[in-house]
C-alpha positions in Angstrom: 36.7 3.0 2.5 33.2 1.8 1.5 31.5 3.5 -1.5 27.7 4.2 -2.4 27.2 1.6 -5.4 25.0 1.8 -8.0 24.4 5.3 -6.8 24.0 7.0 -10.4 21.4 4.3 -11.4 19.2 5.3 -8.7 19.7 9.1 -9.5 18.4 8.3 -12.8 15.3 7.0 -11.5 14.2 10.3 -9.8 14.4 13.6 -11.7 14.9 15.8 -8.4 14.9 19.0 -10.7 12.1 18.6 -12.8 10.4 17.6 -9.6 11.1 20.8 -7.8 10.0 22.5 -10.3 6.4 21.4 -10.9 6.9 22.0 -6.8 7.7 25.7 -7.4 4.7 26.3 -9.8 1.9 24.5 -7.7 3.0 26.4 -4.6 3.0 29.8 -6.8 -0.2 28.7 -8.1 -1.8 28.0 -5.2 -0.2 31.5 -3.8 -2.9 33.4 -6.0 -5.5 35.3 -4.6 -8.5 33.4 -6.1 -6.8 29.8 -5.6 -9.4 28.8 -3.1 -12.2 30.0 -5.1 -12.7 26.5 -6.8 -12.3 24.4 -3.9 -12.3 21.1 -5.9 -9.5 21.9 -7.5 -7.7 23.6 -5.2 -8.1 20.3 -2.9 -6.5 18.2 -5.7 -3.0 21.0 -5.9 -2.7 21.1 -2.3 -3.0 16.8 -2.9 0.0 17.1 -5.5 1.5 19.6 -3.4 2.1 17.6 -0.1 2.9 14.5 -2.2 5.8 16.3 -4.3 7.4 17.4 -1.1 7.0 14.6 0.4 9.2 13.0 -2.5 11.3 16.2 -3.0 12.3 16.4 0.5 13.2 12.8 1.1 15.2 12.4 -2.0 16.9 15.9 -1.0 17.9 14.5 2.3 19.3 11.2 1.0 21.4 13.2 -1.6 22.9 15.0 1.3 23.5 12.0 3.6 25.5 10.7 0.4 27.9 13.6 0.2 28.1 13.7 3.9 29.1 9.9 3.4 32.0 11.1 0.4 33.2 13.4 2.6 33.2 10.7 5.8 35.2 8.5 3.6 37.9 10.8 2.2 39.3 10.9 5.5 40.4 7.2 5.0 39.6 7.1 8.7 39.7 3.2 9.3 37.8 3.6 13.2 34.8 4.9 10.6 34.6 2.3 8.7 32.3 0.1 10.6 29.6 2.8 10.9 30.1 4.0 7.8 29.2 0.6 6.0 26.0 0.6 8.3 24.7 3.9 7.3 25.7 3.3 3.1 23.6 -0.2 4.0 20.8 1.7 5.5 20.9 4.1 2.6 21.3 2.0 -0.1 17.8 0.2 1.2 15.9 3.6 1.0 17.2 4.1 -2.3 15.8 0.8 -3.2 12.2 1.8 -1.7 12.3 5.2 -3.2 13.1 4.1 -7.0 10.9 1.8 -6.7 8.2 4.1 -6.0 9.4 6.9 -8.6 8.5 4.1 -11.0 5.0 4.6 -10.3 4.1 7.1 -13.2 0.5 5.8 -14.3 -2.5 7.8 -14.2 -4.0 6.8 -10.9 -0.5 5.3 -8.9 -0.6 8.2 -6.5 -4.5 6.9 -5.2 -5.7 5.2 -3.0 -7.3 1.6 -3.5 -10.7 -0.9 -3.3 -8.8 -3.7 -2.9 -12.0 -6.9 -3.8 -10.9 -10.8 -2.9 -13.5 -12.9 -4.3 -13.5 -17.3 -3.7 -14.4 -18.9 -7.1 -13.9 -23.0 -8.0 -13.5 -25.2 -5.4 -16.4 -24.6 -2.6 -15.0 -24.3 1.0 -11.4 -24.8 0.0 -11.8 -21.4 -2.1 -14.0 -19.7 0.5 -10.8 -20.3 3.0 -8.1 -19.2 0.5 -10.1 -16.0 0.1 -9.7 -15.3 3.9 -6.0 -16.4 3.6 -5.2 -13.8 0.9 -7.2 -11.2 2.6 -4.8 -11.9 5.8 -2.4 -11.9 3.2 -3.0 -8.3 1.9 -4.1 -7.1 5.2 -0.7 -7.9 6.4 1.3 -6.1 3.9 -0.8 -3.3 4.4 0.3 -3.3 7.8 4.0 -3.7 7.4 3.6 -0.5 4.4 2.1 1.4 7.2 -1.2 1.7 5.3 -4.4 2.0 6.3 -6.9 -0.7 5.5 -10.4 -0.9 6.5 -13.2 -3.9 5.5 -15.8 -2.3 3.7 -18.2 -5.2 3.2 -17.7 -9.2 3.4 -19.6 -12.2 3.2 -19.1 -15.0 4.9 -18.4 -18.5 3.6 -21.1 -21.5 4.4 -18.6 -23.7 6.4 -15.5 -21.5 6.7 -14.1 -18.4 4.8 -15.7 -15.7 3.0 -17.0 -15.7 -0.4 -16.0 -11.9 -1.1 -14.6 -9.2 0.8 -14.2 -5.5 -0.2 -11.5 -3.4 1.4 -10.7 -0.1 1.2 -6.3 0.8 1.7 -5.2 4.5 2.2 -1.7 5.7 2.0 0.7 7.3 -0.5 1.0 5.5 -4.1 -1.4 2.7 -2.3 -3.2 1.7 -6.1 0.4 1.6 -7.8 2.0 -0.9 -5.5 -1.6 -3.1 -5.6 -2.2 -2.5 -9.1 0.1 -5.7 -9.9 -2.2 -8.3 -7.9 -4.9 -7.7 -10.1 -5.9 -11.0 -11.0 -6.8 -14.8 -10.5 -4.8 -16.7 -7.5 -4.6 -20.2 -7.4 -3.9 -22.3 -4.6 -2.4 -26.0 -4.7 -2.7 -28.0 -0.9 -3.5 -30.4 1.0 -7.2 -29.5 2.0 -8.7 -29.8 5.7 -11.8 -30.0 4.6 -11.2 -33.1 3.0 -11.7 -36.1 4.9 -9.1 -38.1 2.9 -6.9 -35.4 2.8 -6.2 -35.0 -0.5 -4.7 -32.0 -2.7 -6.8 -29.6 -3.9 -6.8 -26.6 -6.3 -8.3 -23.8 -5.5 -9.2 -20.1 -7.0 -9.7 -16.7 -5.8 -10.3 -13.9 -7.7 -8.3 -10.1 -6.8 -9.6 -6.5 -7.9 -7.9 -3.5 -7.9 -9.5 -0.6 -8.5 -8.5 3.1 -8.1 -10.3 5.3 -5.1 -10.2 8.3 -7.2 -12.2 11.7 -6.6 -15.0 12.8 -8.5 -12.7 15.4 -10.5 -10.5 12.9 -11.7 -13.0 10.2 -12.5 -13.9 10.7 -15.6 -17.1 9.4 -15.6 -20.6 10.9 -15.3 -23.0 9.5 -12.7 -26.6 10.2 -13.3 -29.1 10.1 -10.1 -31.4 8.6 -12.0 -29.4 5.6 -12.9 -29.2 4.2 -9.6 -31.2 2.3 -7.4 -31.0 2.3 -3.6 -32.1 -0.3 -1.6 -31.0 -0.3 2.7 -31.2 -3.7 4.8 -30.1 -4.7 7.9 -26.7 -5.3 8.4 -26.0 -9.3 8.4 -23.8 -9.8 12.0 -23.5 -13.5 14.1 -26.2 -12.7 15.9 -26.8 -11.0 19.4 -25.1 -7.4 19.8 -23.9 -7.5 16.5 -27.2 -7.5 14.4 -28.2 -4.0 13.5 -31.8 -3.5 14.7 -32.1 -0.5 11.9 -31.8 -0.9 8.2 -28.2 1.2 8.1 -26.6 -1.5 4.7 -26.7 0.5 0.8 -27.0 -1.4 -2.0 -26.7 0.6 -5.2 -27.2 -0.8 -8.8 -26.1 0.9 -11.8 -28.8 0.2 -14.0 -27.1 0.7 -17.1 -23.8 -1.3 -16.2 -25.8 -3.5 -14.1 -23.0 -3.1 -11.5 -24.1 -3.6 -8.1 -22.5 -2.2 -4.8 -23.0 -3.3 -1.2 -21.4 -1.4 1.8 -22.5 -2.6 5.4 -19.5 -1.8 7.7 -20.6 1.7 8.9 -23.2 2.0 11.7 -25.0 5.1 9.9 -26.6 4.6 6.6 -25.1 8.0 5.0 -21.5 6.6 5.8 -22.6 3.6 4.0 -23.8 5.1 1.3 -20.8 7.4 0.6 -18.3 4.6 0.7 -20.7 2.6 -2.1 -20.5 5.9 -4.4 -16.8 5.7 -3.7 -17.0 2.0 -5.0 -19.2 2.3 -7.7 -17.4 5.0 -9.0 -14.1 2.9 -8.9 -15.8 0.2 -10.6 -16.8 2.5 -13.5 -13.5 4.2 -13.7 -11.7 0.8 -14.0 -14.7 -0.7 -16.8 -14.1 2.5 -18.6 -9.9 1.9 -18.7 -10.6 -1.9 -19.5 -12.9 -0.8 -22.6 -10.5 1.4 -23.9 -7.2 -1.1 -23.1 -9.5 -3.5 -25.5 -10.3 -1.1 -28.3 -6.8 -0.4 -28.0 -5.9 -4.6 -28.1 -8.2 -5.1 -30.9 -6.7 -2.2 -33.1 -3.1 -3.8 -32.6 -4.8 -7.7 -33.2 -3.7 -8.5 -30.2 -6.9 -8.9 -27.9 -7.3 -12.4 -26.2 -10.4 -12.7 -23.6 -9.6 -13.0 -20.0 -10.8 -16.5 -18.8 -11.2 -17.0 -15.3 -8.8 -19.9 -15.5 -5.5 -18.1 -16.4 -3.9 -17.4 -13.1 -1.2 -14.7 -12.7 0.0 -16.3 -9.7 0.2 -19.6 -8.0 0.9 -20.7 -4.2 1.9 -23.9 -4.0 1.6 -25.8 -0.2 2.4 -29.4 -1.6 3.9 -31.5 -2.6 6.4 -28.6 -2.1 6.4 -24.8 -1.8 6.5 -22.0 -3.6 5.1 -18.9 -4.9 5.7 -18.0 -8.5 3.8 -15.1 -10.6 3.2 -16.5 -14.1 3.5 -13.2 -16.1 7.0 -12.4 -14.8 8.2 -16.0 -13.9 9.6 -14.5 -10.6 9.5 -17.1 -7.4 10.1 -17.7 -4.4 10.3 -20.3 -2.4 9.1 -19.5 1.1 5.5 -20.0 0.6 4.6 -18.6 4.2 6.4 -15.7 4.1 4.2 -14.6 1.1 1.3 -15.5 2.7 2.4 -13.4 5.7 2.6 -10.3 3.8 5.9 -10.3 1.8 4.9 -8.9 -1.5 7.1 -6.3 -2.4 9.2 -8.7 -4.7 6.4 -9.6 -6.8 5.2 -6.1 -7.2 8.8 -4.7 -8.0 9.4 -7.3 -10.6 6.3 -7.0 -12.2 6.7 -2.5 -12.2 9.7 -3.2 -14.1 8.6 -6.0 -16.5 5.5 -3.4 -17.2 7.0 -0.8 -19.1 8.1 1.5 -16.2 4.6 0.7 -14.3 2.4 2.3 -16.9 0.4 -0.5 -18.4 
């Protein structure tokens, strides 16, 4: 009769105990009279609170549905075996997804995510590979069942975009994205070209956490921000906003600059640009520190723009590969449709157990 493999392995991954019982002390702690009485905090227990069952319960259930499956097979019931080897298949894939997400131990892996495509070298041909790999992610969100939502973007001269900001919600949302942080080049045959020829082409991804304003970290002073409001751009007709209802903020001392135009009211606007701009300090913050920290050890190298983590090649053959982890593939379109979860697998367990 068929057998769970690798079962211990995955086991290993997930310490269900220790798990249940920071689950018992957040649920006694938020049992306590006064728990409510600082309401920021007590929103970010009740957060840890539904994600721990969430993880407690489902690993609880497939422990179960393995024992049920020992017993099943003891019988040496041959009429169960076809069944049986369905369910251990179905099982085995959610113990696949699951310790792949326990990996997901860094600081911010449970957030959610600004996900930022920007088109660099190569004019048109990088303002249309922007809009491919936002398809790109905007199709894996949808096959994670996560919710994505286009902040702000700018549209490219002849075709494309030249940036695009998008905000994804969903559970452990900036530890799966956290690995396409990075430049992605594109090698094809263009169609803007007359001749036809190959072209190279860049695009620059960010990643930055959506975290709240207790677990930023970082102090934003009123003063230290200005706020201009403009019309929304639109094509034209019905789609122009007749009042001024875009936010741009600048940081003044960062010099960071923040657009949000999506929202039809101003104040919705402006809260989702304090939402960015908070992410984009949170994330300078981490990269000074990861440099001090680079410097100390004499290992610091600038980032150039030109060192790719990841390269899509369309001719004069295909094929995907991710330069830090050397892992490929070679069906180029089904990356581009959305299937990503190899790259970002490989690359959680080339990083240290995901906490780089």
């Amino acid at each position: 009769m068929p057998r769970t493999r690798r079962s211990n392995s995955y086991w290993s991954v997930f310490d269900l105990t220790g798990k249940q019982s920071q689950l018992d002390q957040l649920e006694r702690e938020a049992a306590m009279p006064d728990f409510w009485n600082d309401s920021v905090s007590a929103q970010r227990v009740m957060k840890n609170v539904s994600s721990l069952r969430s993880e407690v319960d489902g690993w609880g259930a497939i422990q179960q549905q393995a024992r049920d499956f020992a017993e099943l097979a003891k019988l040496e019931d041959e009429s169960l075996r076809p069944e049986l080897e369905s369910e251990i298949q179905k099982l085995e894939s959610e113990l696949q997804k699951r310790s792949f997400a326990a990996m997901l131990s860094g600081p911010f892996d449970h957030d959610d995510a600004i996900l930022a495509i920007h088109a660099g070298a190569g004019g048109t041909d990088s303002q249309d590979w922007a809009e491919m790999l936002q398809r790109m992610y905007l199709r894996w969100c949808e096959s994670r069942g996560f919710a994505a939502e286009i902040l702000d973007s700018t549209p490219g001269e002849e075709a494309g975009i030249k940036s695009v900001t998008i905000s994804v919600s969903g559970q452990y949302v900036y530890g799966y994205l956290r690995s396409e942080k990075g430049v992605h080049r594109l090698v094809r045959l263009s169609p803007f070209d007359a001749a036809h020829r190959r072209h190279t082409s860049f695009a620059l991804v960010e990643i930055l956490p959506q975290v709240t304003m207790d677990e930023a970290d970082v102090e934003i002073n009123a003063n230290d921000i200005k706020i201009d409001v403009f019309r929304s751009s639109g094509a034209g007709g019905q789609n122009v906003q007749k009042n001024a209802t875009a936010v741009r903020l600048t940081h003044l001392p960062t010099g960071i600059v923040v657009t949000c135009q999506n929202e039809r009211s101003q104040t919705q606007n402006r809260e989702f640009a304090m939402r960015i701009l908070r992410a984009r300090l949170v994330e300078l913050k981490r990269a000074e520190r990861e440099e001090e920290r680079a410097v100390l050890r004499g290992e610091y190298t600038k980032a150039e723009w030109g060192s790719q983590i990841r390269s899509y090649v369309l001719h004069p053959y295909q094929m995907v590969k991710d330069h830090r982890t050397d892992f490929q593939v070679g069906s180029a379109q089904s990356v581009l449709d959305g299937d990503l979860d190899g790259f970002m697998e490989d690359h959680l367990k080339n990083t240290a157990g995901g906490k780089k």
